[in-house]
Residue, then its C-alpha position, 0 to 999 in steps of 0.5 A: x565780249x558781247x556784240x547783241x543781246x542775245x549773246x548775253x542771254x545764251x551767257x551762263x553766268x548770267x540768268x534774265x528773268x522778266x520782272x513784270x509780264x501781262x497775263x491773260x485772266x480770262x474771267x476778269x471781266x466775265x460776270x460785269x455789265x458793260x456799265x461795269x466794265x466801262x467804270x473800272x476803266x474809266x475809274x482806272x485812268x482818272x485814278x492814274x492821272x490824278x497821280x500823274x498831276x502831282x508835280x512842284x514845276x509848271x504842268x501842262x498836256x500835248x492835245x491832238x484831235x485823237x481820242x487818247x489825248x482828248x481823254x487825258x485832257x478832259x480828266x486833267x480838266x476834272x481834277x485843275x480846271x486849268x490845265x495848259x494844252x499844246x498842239x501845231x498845225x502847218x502851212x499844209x491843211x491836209x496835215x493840220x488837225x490844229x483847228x479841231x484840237x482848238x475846238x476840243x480845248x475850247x470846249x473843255x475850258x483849258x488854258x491852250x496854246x496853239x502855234x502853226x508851223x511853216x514849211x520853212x521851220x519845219x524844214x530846218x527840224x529835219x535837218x537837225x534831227x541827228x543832234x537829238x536823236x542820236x542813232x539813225x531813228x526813222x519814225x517821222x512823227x519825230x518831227x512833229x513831236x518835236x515842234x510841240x515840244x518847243x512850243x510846250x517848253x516855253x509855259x511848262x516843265x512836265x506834259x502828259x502825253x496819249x502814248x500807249x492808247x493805241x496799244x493798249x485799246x486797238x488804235x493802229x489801222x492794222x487792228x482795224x484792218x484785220x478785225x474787219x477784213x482778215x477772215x475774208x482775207x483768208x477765204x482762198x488759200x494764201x498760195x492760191x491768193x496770192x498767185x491771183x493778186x500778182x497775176x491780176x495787179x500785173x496783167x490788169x492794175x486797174x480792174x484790180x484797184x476797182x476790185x480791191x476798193x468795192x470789196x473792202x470798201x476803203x476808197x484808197x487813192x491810186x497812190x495808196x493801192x500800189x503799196x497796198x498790192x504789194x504787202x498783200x502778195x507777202x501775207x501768207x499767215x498771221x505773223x506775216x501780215x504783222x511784219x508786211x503791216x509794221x515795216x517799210x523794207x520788209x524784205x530788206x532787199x535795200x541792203x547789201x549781203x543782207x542775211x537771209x533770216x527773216x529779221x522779225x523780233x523774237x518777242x514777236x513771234x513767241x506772242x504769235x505762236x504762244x499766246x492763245x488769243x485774238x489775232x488782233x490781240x497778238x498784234x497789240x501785245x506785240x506792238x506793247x513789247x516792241x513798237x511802243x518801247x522802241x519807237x513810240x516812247x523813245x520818240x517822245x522821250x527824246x523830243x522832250x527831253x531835247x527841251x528839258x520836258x518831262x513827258x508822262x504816260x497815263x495810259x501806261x499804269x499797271x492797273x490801265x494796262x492789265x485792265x486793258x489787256x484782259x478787257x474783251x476785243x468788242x470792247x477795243x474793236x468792232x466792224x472796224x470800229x478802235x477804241x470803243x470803249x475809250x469813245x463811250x468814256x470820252x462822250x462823258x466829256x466831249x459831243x460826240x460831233x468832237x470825238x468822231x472826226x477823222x484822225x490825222x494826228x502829229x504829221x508832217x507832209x514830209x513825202x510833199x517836201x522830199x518832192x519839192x523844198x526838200x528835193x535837193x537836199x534829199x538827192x545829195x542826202x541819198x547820193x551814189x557817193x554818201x551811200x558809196x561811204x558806208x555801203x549798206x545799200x543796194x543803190x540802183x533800188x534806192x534811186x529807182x525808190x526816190x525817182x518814184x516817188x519824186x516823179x509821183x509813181x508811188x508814194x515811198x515817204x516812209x521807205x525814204x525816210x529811213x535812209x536818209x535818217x540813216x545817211x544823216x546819222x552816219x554823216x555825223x559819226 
């Protein structure tokens, strides 16, 4: 009878109400020093980890060189001064954070495990993705999640996880961009702008990556500003930039007789118009609501579970998130700055040399293997004949998406990703 959710929602036999839903309490933290504040966050987590160590099986935590796993370890360490950590590093140094997370662990004492993957293996998790997963889920930190899983299961039952830091305390690049750049962004009119962005990249590419670099100061390669000029000609308002920032295909233009509805989560836009807060703010608890539960969560569930772990997520305890999500925004992000108040917390427990290196976290250098150990694979993944077998997608822009990236004119890893989990999984049904 009921061919999507919202047909069970307009059902009249049937009501749906939210159990549970954050509301904002602006005077919660309003009288407090920032000593203040950052205790009762602090003093939330370790109460919140504490009761997460509870457990009659071997226990243990994934550690990356990020902040959110850090900080779990270290209070973990507080309260079992043994604790086993797990992280991998590849073949590809570019991905492999594998030596810092050592370090981290090293520091803090733990029992660690660490285990570099080669291409080789790595390759063969791609393959087998759909036997996990189940549905075409394109998210590929899926990969590396995995892998840590396998090594993780061998020592322990039970691992605790950093999900939810990013949500909750501004981690995404997209806060970060927006907190420091979206005023500016919005000094010319969106119409106005966006005509000068398409005139300037298409008439003068070059003077518009040099422009683009000195104003906002991000030193991105030529590989990153194409994608980059793209999304920016889209962005007319807030939820646009939402949309452009957390989709690959954000036009849905891959797809045959696709509808003409704008296809955005309507969770998302009744934060975007409804709550009255930050822009940053919004993003958060958009992200909270949607990306966190339907990519991030089931990521690591599936992962786990596909080795008979159990994965627990500090960061998302009640009194965590309703103290986060009241929490002041200079607190999460400043001039570009995330996760402030978790770094001043994490300095109680690691040198600063260990808390503010760059971040590259779980990732696979699957856009490198597409081009070279994957290619062809990927190619007969992304045929004319497969895609002929459903016929979802518009193939002359697939091809002319893969041959970019193959020949190295873009870097479409992402937009690739998505359609070959897709073809895998249909291959499979």
């Amino acid at each position: 009878k009921f061919k999507n959710f919202d047909l069970i929602e307009q059902n009249k036999s049937m009501t749906f109400k939210y159990w549970w839903s954050l509301k904002k309490k602006n005077s919660f933290f309003s009288k407090m020093n920032n000593l203040e504040i950052k205790n009762i966050i602090h003093d939330n987590l370790k109460k919140s980890v504490k009761s997460q160590l509870i457990s009659d099986v071997p226990l243990g935590a994934f550690l990356s060189a990020g902040i959110d796993s850090s900080l779990i370890v270290s209070m973990m360490q507080q309260f079992n001064s043994n604790t086993k950590t797990f992280t991998i590093g590849y073949e590809d140094i570019n991905y492999d954070e594998s030596n810092q997370a050592n370090k981290i662990a090293k520091y803090l004492s733990t029992d660690h495990t660490s285990y570099k993957f080669a291409n080789s293996e790595v390759i063969n998790f791609i393959k087998n993705t759909p036997t996990v997963y189940s549905e075409p889920f394109a998210d590929s930190s899926q990969l590396p999640t995995l892998l840590v899983s396998k090594i993780a299961k061998e020592r322990v039952k039970v691992v605790l996880t950093g999900d939810g830091g990013d949500e909750l305390f501004g981690g995404y690049n997209r806060y970060i961009y927006a907190n420091k750049y979206w005023r500016l962004l919005n000094i010319i009119n969106p119409k106005l702008r966006n005509k000068l962005l398409k005139n300037l990249i298409k008439y003068s590419p070059n003077n518009f990556y040099k422009i683009f670099n000195f104003i906002f100061d991000l030193k991105l390669n030529n590989h990153s500003l194409p994608k980059i000029s793209d999304k920016l000609t889209k962005i007319r308002d807030e939820i646009s930039y939402y949309d452009t920032m957390t989709k690959e295909w954000y036009e849905l233009n891959i797809l045959n007789n696709a509808s003409k509805d704008n296809h955005i989560n309507k969770k998302v836009i009744e934060i975007f118009k409804n709550y009255q807060t930050s822009f940053e703010e919004k993003m958060m608890l958009a992200d909270f609501y949607t990306y966190m539960t339907d990519d991030i969560l089931c990521k690591v569930d599936r992962a786990t579970m596909s080795y008979s772990l159990e994965s627990r997520a500090p960061y998302l305890n009640k009194n965590v998130i309703e103290t986060s999500f009241n929490l002041p925004i200079k607190y999460k992000l400043n001039n570009g700055n995330s996760k402030i108040i978790l770094r001043e917390i994490l300095s109680d427990y690691l040198p600063r040399d260990l808390i503010n290196s760059k971040k590259m976290g779980f990732g696979v250098p699957i856009g490198e293997l597409i081009r070279t150990d994957l290619k062809e694979w990927t190619k007969e993944i992304l045929s004319e004949s497969n895609c002929k077998r459903h016929d979802f997608f518009n193939y002359d822009i697939l091809k002319n998406t893969l041959d970019n990236h193959i020949n190295r004119n873009q870097n479409n890893q992402f937009k690739l990703w998505s359609i070959i989990q897709f073809n895998i999984w249909y291959e499979n049904l």
